[in-house]
C-alpha positions in Angstrom: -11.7 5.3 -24.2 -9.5 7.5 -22.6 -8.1 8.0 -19.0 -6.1 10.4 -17.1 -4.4 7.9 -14.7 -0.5 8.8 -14.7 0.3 10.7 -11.6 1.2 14.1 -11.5 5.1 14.6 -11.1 6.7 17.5 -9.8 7.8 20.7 -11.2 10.3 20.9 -9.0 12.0 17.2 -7.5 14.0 16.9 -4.2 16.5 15.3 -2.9 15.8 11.8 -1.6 17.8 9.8 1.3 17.0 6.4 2.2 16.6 4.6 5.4 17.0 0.6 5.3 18.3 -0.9 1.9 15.7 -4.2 2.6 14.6 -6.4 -0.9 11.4 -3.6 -1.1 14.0 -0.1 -2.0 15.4 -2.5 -4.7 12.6 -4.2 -5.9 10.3 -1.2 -5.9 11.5 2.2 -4.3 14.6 2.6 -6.7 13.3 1.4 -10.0 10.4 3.7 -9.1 12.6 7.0 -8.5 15.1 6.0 -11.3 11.8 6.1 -14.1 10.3 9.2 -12.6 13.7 10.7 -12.9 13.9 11.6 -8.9 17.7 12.2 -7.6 18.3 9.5 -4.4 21.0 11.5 -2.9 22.2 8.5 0.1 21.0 5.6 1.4 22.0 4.7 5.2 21.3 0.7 6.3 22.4 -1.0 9.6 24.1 -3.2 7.0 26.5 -1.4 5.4 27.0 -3.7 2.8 23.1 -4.0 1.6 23.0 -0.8 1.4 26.7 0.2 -0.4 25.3 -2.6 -3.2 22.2 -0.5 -4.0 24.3 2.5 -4.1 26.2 0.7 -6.8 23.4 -0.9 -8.8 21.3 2.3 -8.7 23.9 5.2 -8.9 23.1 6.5 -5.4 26.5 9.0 -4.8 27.0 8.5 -1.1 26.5 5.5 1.4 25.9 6.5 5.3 26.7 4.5 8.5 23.9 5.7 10.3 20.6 8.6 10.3 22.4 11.2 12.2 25.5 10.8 9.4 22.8 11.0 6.6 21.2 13.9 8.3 24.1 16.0 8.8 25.4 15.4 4.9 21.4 16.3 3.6 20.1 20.0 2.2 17.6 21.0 3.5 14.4 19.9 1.2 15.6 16.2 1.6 13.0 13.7 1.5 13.2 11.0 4.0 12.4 7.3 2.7 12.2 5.9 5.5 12.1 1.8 4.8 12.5 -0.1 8.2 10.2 -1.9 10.2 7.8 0.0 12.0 9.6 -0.6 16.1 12.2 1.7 14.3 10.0 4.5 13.4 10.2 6.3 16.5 13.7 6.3 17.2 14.4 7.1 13.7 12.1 10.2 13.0 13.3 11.5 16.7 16.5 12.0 14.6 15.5 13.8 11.3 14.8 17.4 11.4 12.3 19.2 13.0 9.4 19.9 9.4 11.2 17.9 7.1 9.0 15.5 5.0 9.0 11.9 5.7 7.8 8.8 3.3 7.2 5.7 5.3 6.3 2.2 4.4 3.6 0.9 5.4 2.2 -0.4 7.9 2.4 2.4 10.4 3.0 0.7 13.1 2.7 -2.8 14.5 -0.1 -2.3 16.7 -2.6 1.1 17.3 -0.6 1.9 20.5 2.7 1.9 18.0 0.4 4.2 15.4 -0.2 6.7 18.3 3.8 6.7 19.3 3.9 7.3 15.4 2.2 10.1 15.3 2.6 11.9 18.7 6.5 12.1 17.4 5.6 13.3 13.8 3.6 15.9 15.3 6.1 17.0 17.9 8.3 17.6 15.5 5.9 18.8 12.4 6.9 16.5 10.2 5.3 16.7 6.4 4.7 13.0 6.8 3.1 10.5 4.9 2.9 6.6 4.8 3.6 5.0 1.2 0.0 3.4 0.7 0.9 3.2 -2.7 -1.9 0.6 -4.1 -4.2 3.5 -3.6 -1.9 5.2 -6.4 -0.9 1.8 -8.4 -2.0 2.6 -12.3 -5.0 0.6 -12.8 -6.6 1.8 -9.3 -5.7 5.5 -10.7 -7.9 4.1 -13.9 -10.4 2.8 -11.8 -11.4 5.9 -9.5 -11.2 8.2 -12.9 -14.1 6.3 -14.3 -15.6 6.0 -11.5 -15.3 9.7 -10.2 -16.5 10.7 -13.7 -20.1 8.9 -13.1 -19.5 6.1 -15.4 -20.5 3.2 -13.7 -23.1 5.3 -11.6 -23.5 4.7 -7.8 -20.8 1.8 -7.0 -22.6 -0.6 -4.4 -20.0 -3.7 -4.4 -15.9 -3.4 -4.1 -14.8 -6.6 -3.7 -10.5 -7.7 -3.3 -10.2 -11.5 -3.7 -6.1 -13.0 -3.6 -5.8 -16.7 -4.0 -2.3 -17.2 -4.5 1.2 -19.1 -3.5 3.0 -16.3 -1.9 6.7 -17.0 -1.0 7.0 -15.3 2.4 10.8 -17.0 3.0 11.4 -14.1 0.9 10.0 -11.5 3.3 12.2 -13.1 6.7 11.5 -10.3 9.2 7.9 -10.5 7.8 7.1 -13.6 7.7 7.9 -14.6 11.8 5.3 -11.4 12.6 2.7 -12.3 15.4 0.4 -10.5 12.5 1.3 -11.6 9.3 -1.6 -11.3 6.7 -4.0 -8.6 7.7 -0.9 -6.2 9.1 1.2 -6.6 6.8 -0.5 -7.6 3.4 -4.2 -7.1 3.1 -4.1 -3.5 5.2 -3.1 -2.8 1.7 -6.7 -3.6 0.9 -8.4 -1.7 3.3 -6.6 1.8 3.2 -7.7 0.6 -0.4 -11.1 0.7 0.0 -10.9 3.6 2.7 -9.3 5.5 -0.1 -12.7 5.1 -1.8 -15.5 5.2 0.9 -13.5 6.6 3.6 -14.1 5.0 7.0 -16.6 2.0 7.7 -19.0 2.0 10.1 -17.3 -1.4 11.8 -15.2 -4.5 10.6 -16.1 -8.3 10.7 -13.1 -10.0 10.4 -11.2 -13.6 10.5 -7.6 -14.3 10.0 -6.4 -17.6 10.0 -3.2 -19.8 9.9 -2.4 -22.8 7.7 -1.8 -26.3 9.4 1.1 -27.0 8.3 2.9 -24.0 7.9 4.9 -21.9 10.8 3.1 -18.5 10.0 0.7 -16.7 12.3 -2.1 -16.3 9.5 -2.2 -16.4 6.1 -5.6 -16.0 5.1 -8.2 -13.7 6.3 -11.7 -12.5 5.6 -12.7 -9.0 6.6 -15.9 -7.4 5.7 -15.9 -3.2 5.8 -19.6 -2.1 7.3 -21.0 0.9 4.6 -24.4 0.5 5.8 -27.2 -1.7 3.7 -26.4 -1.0 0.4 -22.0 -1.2 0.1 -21.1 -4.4 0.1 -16.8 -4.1 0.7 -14.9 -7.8 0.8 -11.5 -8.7 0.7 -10.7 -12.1 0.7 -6.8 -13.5 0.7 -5.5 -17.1 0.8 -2.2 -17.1 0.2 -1.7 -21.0 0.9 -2.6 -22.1 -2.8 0.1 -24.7 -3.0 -2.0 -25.5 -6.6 -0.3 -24.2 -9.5 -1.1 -21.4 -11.2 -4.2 -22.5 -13.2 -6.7 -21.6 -10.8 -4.9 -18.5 -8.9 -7.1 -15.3 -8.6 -6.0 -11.7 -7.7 -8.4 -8.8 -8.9 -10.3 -6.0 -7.6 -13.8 -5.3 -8.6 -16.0 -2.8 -8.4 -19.5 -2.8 -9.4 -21.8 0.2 -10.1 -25.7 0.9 -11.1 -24.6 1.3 -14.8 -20.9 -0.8 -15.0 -18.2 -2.8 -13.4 -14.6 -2.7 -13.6 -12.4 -5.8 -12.7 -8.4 -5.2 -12.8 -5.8 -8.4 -12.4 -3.1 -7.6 -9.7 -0.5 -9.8 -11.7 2.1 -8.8 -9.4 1.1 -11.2 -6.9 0.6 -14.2 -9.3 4.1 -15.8 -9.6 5.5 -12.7 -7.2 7.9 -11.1 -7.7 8.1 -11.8 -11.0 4.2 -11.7 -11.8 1.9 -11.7 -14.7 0.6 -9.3 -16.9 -2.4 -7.1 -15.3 -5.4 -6.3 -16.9 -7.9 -3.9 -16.4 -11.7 -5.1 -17.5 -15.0 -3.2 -17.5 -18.1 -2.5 -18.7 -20.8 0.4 -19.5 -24.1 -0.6 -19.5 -26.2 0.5 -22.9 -29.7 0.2 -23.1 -29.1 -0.3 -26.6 -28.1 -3.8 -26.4 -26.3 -6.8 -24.0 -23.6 -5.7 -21.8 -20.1 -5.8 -23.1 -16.6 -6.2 -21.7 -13.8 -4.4 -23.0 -10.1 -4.3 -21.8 -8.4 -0.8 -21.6 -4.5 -1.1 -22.1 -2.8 0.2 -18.6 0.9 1.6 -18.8 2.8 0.6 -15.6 2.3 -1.8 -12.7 1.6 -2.2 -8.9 5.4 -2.1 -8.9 7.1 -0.1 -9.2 4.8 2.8 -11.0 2.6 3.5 -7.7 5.6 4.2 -5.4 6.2 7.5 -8.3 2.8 8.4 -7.1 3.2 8.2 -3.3 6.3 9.7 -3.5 5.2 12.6 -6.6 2.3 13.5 -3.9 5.0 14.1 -0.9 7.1 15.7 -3.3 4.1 18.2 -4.2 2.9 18.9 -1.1 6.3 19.6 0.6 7.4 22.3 -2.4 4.0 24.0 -2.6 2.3 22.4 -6.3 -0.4 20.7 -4.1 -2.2 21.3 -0.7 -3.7 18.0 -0.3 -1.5 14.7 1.3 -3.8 12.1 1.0 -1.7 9.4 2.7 -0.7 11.8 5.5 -0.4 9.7 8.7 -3.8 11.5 9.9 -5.3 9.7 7.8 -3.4 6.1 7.6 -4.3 6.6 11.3 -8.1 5.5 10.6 -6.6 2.7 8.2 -4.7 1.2 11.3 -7.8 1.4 13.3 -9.6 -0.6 11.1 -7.4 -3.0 11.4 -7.1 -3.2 15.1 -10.7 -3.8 14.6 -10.4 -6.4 12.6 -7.9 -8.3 14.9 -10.4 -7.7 18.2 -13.1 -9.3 15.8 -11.2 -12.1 14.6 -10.1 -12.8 18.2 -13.7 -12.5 20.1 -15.1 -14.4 17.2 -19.0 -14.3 15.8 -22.0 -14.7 17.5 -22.3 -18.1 19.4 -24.6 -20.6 18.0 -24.4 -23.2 20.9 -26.7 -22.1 24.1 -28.3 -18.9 22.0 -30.4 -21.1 19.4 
């Protein structure tokens, strides 16, 4: 079998600068734009030095001392990468050009009030601006939604996102002391995941949790996406299994009326160095049993989905596409889901005690 999964790249590519030179822009953004063959014209950190040693490991020409240095040095059609924590998103799109397009990490914003502040100030100033919800674009989810948009595993009534891992947070330090940890920061990858295929739920059930031992505001969480009687949408994350890797889990699966697909995320198993992924499924045949087969999928969560968030800004901004998926319109409805899911796992289930 074939699939179309690669993304799209430009005709034309700009000019990139980046904001913030943290572990993610080496890890992921750089070795992203390098393989797609983008130009990353400057970088511009609080740090000097962090960022003047990705301008020498990557090639990047010219090294910034702050936004309104980067800004002034920039043509026109520059791409903002904008890779800071979300309190500096304000201050820092007040300073970029009024219509100039804008990649930021995710999440957008800390809380909704800070996704509001977000986009008031993009609007203001008519920003092309986009978050970088690049799972939805990571290879094997771009295999995943071309079978299923073709019809092949018929009417999909289960999604289900399920991480059991040991995930080193000391290596995420302004991260890991977040009054949110899990859901804000890691599994709202999961549910603009599964908004990017059913668009928004009807409500959330949620629970996010802490470990007993560890100094971390939560690090697992449960959160259940209401589609009505018939979609059944799960994640489930524990990232406190302290186990080995022998029984370590990290998939998605879908399952339709006539097949399933199940894909590994081997990124997070062993992160950052991670495993091999693997993308799983089956067609039902009423000529015999059903049958698994793996489909070989070039590229990986990192960094071949941040050439897709960043190809679909690139697009948009020049003219080749009219559609922005990720446009912070629409990671707006992702963040309220999640503030949903925090009231829920605060106010708690229906009591038991004095109602039964």
């Amino acid at each position: 079998m074939e699939i179309d999964y690669k993304p799209i790249l430009p005709k034309k590519t700009l000019p990139i600068v980046i904001i913030g030179a943290g572990g993610i822009v080496g890890d992921a953004h750089l070795p992203a734009y390098r393989k797609a063959g983008f130009e990353v014209v400057g970088i511009t950190n609080r740090s000097r030095a962090k960022a003047e040693k990705l301008a020498d490991q990557f090639g990047i020409p010219r090294v910034y001392d702050n936004i309104t240095e980067a800004v002034k040095d920039s043509p026109a059609d520059t791409i903002y990468d904008v890779t800071i924590m979300p309190p500096q998103f304000v201050p820092t799109l007040k300073q970029l050009p009024d219509k100039s397009a804008v990649l930021m990490q995710k999440p957008m914003g800390d809380c909704f009030s800070q996704s509001r502040e977000i986009l008031q100030v993009c609007r203001e100033k008519q920003l092309d601006a986009a978050i970088n919800c690049q799972l939805r674009v990571a290879p094997f989810v771009s295999a995943a939604r071309c079978l299923i948009d073709s019809g092949s595993i018929g009417e999909v009534y289960d999604m289900e996102v399920k991480v059991t891992v040991q995930t080193p947070w000391e290596l995420f330090p302004l991260v890991k002391i977040h009054p949110r940890l899990e859901i804000q920061y890691h599994s709202i990858h999961y549910v603009d995941l599964i908004r990017s295929f059913f668009g928004a739920p009807k409500s959330v059930m949620a629970k996010t949790l802490k470990h007993p031992t560890k100094n971390l505001s939560s690090s697992r969480s449960t959160i259940i996406m209401d589609y009505g009687d018939t979609l059944r949408a799960v994640i489930n994350t524990n990232h406190d299994h302290d186990f080995g890797p022998t029984q370590q889990e990290s998939y998605i699966k879908w399952e339709g009326t006539n097949g399933a697909i199940k894909v590994k995320m081997g990124l997070l198993m062993d992160y950052p160095h991670g495993v091999p992924d693997a993308f799983d499924y089956c067609l039902l045949d009423e000529d015999g049993p059903p049958q698994w087969q793996q489909l070989p999928i070039e590229g990986s969560w990192f960094p071949d989905a941040f050439i897709g968030s960043m190809s679909a800004l690139m697009r948009y901004k020049s003219g080749e596409s009219t559609v922005l998926g990720a446009r912070v319109e629409d990671v707006m409805r992702t963040m309220a889901v999640v503030e949903a899911a925090y009231q829920c796992s605060d106010g708690g289930g229906t009591l038991i005690e004095n109602n039964f």
